[in-house]
MINUGU-499585 format. One record per residue (C-alpha): residue number from 1; z, x, y. Coordinates in steps of 0.2 Angstrom, whole numbers, plus 5000, padded with zeros to 4 digits. Each point is the difference from the previous one (the first is absolute). Example, Ala and Ser with C-alpha at 12.3 -4.5 7.8 and 13.67 -1.06 7.14 Angstrom:
BEGIN
[1 [5039 5062 4978]]
[2 [4997 5006 5017]]
This chain:
BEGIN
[1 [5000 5000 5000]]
[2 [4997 5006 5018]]
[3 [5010 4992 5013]]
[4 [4999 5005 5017]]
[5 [5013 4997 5015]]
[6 [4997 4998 5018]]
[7 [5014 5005 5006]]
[8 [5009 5009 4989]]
[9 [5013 5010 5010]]
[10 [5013 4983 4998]]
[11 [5014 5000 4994]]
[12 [4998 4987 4985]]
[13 [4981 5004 5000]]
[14 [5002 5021 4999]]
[15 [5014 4994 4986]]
[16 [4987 4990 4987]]
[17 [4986 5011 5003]]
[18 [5010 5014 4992]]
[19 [5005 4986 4985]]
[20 [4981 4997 4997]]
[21 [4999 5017 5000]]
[22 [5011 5004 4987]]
[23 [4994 4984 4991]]
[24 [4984 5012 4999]]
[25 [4988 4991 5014]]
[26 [4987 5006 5009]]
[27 [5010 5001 5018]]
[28 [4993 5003 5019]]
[29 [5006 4994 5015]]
[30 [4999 5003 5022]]
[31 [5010 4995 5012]]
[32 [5001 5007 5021]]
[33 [5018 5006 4998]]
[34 [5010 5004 4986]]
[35 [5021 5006 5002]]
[36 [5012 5008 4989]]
[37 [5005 4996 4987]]
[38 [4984 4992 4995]]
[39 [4988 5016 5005]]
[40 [5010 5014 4989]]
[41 [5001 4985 4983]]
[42 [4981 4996 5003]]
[43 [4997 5020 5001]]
[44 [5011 5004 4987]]
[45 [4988 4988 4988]]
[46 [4983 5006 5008]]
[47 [4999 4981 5008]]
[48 [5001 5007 5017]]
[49 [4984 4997 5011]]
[50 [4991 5015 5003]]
[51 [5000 4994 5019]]
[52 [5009 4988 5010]]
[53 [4989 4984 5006]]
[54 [4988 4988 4991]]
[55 [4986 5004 4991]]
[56 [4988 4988 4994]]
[57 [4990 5011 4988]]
[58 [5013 4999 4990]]
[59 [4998 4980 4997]]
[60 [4987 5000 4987]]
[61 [4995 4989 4985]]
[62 [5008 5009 4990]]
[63 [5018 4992 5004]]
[64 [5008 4989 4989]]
[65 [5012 4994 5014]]
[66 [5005 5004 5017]]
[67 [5019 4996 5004]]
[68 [5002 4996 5019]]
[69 [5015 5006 5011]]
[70 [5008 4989 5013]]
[71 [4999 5015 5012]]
[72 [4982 5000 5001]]
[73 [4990 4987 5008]]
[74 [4987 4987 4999]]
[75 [4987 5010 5009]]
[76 [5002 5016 4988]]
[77 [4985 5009 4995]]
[78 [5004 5001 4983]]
[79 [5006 4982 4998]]
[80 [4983 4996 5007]]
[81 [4989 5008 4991]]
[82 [5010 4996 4985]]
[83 [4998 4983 5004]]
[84 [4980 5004 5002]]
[85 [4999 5007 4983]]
[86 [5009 4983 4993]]
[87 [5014 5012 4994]]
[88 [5017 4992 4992]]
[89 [5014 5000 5013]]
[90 [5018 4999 4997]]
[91 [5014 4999 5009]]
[92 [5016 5009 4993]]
[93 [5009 4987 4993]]
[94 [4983 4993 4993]]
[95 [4998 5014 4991]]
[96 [5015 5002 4994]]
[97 [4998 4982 4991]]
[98 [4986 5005 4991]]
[99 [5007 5016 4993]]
[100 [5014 4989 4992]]
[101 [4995 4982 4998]]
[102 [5001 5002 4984]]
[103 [5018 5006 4998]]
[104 [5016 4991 5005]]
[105 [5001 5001 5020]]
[106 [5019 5002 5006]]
[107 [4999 4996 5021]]
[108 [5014 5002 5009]]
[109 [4999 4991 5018]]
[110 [5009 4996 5015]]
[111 [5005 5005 5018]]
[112 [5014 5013 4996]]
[113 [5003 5009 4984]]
[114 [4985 4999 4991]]
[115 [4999 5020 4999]]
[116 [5018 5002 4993]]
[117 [4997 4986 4986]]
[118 [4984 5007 4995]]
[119 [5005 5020 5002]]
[120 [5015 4992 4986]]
[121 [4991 4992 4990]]
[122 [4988 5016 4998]]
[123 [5016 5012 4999]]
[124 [5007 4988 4985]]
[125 [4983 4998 4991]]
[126 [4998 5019 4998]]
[127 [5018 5002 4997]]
[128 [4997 4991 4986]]
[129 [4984 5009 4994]]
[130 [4988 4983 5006]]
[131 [4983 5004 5001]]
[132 [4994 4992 5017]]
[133 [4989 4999 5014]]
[134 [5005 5000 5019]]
[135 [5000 4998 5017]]
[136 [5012 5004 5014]]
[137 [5001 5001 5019]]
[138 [5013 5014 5002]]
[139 [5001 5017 4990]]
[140 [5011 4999 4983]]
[141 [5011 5014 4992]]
[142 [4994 5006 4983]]
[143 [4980 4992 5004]]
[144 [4987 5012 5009]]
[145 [4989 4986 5006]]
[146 [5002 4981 5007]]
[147 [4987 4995 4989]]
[148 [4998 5003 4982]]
[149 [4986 4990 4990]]
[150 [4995 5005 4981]]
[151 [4991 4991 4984]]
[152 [5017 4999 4991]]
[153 [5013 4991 5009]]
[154 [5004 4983 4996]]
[155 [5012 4996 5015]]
[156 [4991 5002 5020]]
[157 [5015 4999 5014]]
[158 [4996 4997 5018]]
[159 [5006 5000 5016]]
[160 [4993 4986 5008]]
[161 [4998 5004 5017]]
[162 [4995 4983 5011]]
[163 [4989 5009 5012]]
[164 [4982 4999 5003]]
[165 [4990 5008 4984]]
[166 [4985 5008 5010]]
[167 [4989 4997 5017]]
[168 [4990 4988 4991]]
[169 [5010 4993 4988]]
[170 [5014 4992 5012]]
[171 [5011 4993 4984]]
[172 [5017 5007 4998]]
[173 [5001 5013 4988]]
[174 [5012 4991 4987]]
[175 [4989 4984 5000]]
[176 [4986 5010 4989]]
[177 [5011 5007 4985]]
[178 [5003 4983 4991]]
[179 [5018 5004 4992]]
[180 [5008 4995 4983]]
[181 [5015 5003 5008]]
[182 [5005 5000 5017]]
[183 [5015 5004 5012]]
[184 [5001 4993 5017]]
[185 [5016 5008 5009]]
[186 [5000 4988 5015]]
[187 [4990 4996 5016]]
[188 [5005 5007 5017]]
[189 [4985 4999 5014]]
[190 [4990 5017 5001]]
[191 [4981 5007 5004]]
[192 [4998 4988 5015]]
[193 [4984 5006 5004]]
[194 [4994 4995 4984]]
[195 [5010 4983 4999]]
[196 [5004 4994 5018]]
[197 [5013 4987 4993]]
[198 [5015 4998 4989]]
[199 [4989 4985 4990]]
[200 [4987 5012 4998]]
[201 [5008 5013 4993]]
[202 [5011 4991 4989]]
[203 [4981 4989 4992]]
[204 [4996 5018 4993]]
[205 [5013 5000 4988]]
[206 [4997 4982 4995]]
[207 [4983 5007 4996]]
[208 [5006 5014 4992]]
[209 [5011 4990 4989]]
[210 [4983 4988 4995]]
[211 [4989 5017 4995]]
[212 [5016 5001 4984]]
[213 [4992 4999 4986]]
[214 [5000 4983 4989]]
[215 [5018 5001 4990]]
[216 [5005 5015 5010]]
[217 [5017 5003 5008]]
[218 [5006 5003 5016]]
[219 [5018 5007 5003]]
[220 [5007 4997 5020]]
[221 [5014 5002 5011]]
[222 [5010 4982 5000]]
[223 [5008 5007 5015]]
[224 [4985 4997 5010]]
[225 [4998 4982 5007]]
[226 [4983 5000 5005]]
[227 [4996 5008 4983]]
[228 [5009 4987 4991]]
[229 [4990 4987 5010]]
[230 [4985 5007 4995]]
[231 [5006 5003 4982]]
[232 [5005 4981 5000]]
[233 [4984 4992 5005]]
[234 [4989 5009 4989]]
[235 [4994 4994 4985]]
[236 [4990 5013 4992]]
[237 [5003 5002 4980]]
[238 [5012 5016 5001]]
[239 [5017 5004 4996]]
[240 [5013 5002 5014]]
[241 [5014 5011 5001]]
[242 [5011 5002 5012]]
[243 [5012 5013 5005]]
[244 [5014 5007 5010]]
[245 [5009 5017 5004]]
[246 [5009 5008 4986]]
[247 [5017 5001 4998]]
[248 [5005 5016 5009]]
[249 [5017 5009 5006]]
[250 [5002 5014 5011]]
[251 [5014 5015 4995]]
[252 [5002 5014 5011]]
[253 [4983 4998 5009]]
[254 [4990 4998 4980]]
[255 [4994 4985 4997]]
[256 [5002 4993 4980]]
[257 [4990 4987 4993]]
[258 [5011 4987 4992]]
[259 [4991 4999 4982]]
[260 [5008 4988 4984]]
[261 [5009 5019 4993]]
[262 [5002 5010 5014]]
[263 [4997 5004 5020]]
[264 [4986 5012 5000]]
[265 [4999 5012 5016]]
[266 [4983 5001 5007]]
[267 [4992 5009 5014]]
[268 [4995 4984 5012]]
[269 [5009 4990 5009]]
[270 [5002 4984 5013]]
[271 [4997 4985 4997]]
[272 [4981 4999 4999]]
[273 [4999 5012 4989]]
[274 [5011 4991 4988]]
[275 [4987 4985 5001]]
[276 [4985 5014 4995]]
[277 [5011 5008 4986]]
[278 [5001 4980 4993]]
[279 [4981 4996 5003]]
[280 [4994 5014 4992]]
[281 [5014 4998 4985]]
[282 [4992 4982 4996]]
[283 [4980 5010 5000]]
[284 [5007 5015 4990]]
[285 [5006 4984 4987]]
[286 [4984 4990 5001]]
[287 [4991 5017 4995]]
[288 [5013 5003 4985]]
[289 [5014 5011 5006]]
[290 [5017 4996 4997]]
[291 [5014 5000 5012]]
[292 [5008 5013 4991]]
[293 [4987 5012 5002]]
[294 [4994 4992 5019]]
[295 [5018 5005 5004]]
[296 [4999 5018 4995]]
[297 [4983 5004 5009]]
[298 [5006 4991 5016]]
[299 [5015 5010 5002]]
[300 [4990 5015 5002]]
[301 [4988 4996 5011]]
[302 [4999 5005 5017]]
[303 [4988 4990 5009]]
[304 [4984 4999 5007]]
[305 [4996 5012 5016]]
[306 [5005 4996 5018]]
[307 [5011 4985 4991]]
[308 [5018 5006 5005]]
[309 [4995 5016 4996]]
[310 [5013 5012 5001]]
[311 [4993 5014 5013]]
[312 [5016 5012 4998]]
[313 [5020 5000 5001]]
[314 [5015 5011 5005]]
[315 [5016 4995 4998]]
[316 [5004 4982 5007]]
[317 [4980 4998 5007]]
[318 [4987 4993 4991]]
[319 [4984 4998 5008]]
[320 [4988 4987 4994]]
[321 [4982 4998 5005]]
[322 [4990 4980 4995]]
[323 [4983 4996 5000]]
[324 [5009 4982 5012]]
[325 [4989 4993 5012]]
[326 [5002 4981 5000]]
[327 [5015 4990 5004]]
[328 [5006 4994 4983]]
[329 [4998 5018 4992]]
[330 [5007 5008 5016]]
[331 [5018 4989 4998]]
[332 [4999 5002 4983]]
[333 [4999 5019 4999]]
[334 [5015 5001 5013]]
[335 [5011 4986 4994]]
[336 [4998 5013 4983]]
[337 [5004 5016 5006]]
[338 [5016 4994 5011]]
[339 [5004 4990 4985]]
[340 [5000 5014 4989]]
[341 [5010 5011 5012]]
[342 [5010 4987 5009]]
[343 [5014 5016 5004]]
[344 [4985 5009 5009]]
[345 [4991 4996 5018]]
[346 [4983 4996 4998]]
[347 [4987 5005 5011]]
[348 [4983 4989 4999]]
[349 [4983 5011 5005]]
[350 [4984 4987 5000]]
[351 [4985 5002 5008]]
[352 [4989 4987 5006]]
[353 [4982 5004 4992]]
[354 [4990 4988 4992]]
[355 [4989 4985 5008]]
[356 [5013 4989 4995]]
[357 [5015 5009 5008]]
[358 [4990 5005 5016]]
[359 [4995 4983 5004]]
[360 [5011 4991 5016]]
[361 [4998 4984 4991]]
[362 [5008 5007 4984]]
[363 [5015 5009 5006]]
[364 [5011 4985 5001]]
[365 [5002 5000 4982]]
[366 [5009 5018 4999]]
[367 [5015 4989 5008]]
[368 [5015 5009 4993]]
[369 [4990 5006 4984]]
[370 [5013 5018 5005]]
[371 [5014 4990 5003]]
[372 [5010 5009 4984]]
[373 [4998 5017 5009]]
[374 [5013 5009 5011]]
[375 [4985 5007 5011]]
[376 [4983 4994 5001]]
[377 [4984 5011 5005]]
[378 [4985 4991 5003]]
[379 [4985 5013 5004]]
[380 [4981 4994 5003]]
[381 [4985 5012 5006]]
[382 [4990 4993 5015]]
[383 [4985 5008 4993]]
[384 [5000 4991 4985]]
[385 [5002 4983 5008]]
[386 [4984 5006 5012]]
[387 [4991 5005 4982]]
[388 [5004 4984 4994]]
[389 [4993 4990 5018]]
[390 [5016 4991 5000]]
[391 [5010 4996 5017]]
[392 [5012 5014 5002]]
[393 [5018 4998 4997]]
[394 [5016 5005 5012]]
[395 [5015 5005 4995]]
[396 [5009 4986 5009]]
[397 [4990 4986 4988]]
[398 [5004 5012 4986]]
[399 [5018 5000 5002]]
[400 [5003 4980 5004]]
[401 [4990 4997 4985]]
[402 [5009 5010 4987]]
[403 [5014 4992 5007]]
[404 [5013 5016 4994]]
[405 [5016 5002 5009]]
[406 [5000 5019 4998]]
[407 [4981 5005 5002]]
[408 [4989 5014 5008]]
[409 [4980 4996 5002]]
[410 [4988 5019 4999]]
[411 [4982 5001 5004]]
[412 [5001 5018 4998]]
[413 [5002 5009 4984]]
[414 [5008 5015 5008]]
[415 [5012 4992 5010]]
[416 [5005 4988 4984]]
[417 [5002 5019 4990]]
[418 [5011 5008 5013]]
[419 [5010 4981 5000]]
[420 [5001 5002 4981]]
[421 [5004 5019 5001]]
[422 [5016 4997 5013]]
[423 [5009 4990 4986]]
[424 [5012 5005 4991]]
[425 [4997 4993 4980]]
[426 [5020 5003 4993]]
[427 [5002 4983 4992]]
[428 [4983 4991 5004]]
[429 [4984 4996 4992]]
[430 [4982 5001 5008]]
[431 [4988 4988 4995]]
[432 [4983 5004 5006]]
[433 [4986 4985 4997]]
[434 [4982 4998 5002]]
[435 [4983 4997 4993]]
[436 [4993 5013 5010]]
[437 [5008 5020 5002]]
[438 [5005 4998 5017]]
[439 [4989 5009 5008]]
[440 [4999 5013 4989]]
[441 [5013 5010 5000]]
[442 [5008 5009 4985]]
[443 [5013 4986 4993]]
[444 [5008 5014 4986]]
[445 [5002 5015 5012]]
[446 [5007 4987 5015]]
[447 [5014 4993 4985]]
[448 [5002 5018 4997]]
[449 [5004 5002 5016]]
[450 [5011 4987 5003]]
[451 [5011 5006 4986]]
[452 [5002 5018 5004]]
């Protein structure tokens, strides 16, 4: 098979081009900018282009599929001439169905958490030497790659992301894969430049849960009203499960999972992720796996990168850093960490970087989403609204919307590092949050900083 990508240099796309490679297809691909880490793995597989840009001699008849990027656009050479030559075009998640529509498709969806259920239920299956295929939207400890497609898995897990799947194909992603099982972790408003309204976004997943195959199952958070309602009024021939944080205590800042013979420690906490660690318990059943041996894989894993990852600590410090943008994820993360720590301040770092999150009409809804912190730090980069061509924000509107008693508003990433590095850390916790890398700088050598 030869497959080509127009616009390889993406994070998910640069991910399942290397796992067709290794699958033993024929792999080529452009794109006009590609960063680390996805130029040294392309190199490191020969899949780098030989030179940055678009090349359409190398869109030929030859191709047995080109997979299209959301990062390039509709007037693209390639996807033209492509289109010219009648050539088969996928999107990612398109494709990603017809490499495994014929196995059983795990799909885990939902605002918040989708990564950490997932990253489990991948981190139990090969704990428990399970042959499977996946896909995940963050990097996982003990897999190379995001992606990994072969001939001989049974079993296809993936994260089922709700945004658009390409720039001609303006379906969410999750609506393509046609689960036998599905998660849905709950609903909280997001991409509204995508889905202007609240009853937009939320008529995706009752899609979503109509594309479940005939018989199927679909596992959801009963904590959620508006999923309930949805869950409620539909009447599609599938089983329902619903389910609930596990049952957790906290003993000198560990938190154990209460289990029918004994309280198992585990590396995540807060409440959400005890909601996760249940979902993914009920998949990791319907796939065969007891609780026994669920139990024993759980409690080593880690978690999934940028997903309360723990940067570096020193004595009474930890620092944290999130992958937190939105409202719901963003008082979830710090409700957990303060949680966790209730003896220790908590200092909350966000920054204010996707469309979402930039938008005036939007900020209203971070209302005390940082209300568990002792300090919270708000920091957004005029440059990246101007990028965006949204209406630029003040610090003033900033402040009143987050609504914090104890807060301090950055638009400049010096000034926010000098702030951080005046504080003394004895006895507090620093959670840094983003979906971005605040604007650039070096996150491990800052936390080492702090800690010195």
């Amino acid at each position: 098979m030869k497959v080509h990508f127009i616009s390889i240099g993406g994070t998910a796309m640069h991910n399942l081009a290397i796992a067709l490679h290794k699958k033993g297809y024929s792999i080529t691909g452009s794109d006009d900018e590609i960063f680390e880490p996805s130029k040294s793995r392309l190199k490191k597989y020969n899949l780098l282009p030989n030179k940055i840009g678009w090349d359409t001699s190398k869109i030929t008849t030859e191709l047995d599929a080109i997979i299209l990027g959301m990062h390039a656009h509709e007037d693209n050479p390639e996807l033209i001439k492509a289109k010219e030559l009648n050539l088969k075009i996928y999107s990612y998640p398109e494709y990603l169905y017809e490499q495994t529509k014929n196995k059983t498709r795990v799909v885990i969806g939902g605002s918040h958490g989708k990564t950490t259920i997932t990253s489990i239920i991948m981190f139990v299956l090969k704990y428990n030497n399970i042959n499977f295929d996946y896909m995940v939207g963050s990097q996982i400890e003990g897999f190379e790659t995001m992606v990994s497609l072969s001939n001989e898995a049974k079993i296809a897990v993936f994260e089922g992301d709700e945004y658009l799947s390409s720039p001609i194909d303006r379906r969410p992603k999750f609506h393509l894969y046609k689960p036998n099982i599905a998660l849905l972790s709950g609903i909280a408003w997001d991409h509204i430049n995508v889905f202007p309204t609240f009853e937009n976004y939320v008529e995706q997943f009752e899609i979503f849960i109509k594309t479940i195959e005939k018989k199927g199952t679909l596992i959801y958070f009963n904590g959620d009203p508006v999923l309930k309602k949805l869950i409620k009024n539909n009447n599609k021939n599938i089983n329902k499960i619903p389910y609930s944080a596990h049952k957790y205590i906290i003993e000198d800042n560990i938190t154990k999972l209460i289990t029918e013979s004994a309280k198992k420690p585990i590396q995540l906490f807060g409440e959400h992720n005890m909601q996760n660690i249940n979902g993914a318990k009920l998949i990791c059943n319907g796939l065969g796996i007891s609780n026994e041996n669920f139990y024993k894989a759980v409690s080593e894993f880690s978690g999934a990168s940028k997903r309360l990852q723990l940067i570096t600590k020193k004595n009474s410090t930890n620092i944290y850093l999130d992958f937190a943008h939105s409202p719901s994820k963003l008082k979830a993360t710090t409700a957990a960490v303060k949680q966790q720590y209730a003896e220790r301040e908590l200092i909350a770092c966000m920054e204010l970087h996707t469309y979402s999150s930039l938008n005036e009409n939007f900020l209203s809804h971070y209302k005390d989403t940082m209300s568990k912190a002792d300090l919270a730090i708000i920091y957004f980069n005029p440059k990246a609204i101007a990028l965006k061509r949204l209406k630029q924000l003040d610090k003033k509107q900033v402040k009143e919307a987050f609504n914090h008693k104890n807060s301090k508003i950055f638009t400049d990433i010096d000034e926010l590092v000098s702030f951080l590095m005046s504080i003394n850390f004895e006895n507090k916790n620093l959670l840094l949050m983003s979906s971005g890398n605040f604007s650039g700088i070096n996150i491990d050598e800052l936390a080492t900083n702090l800690t010195k």
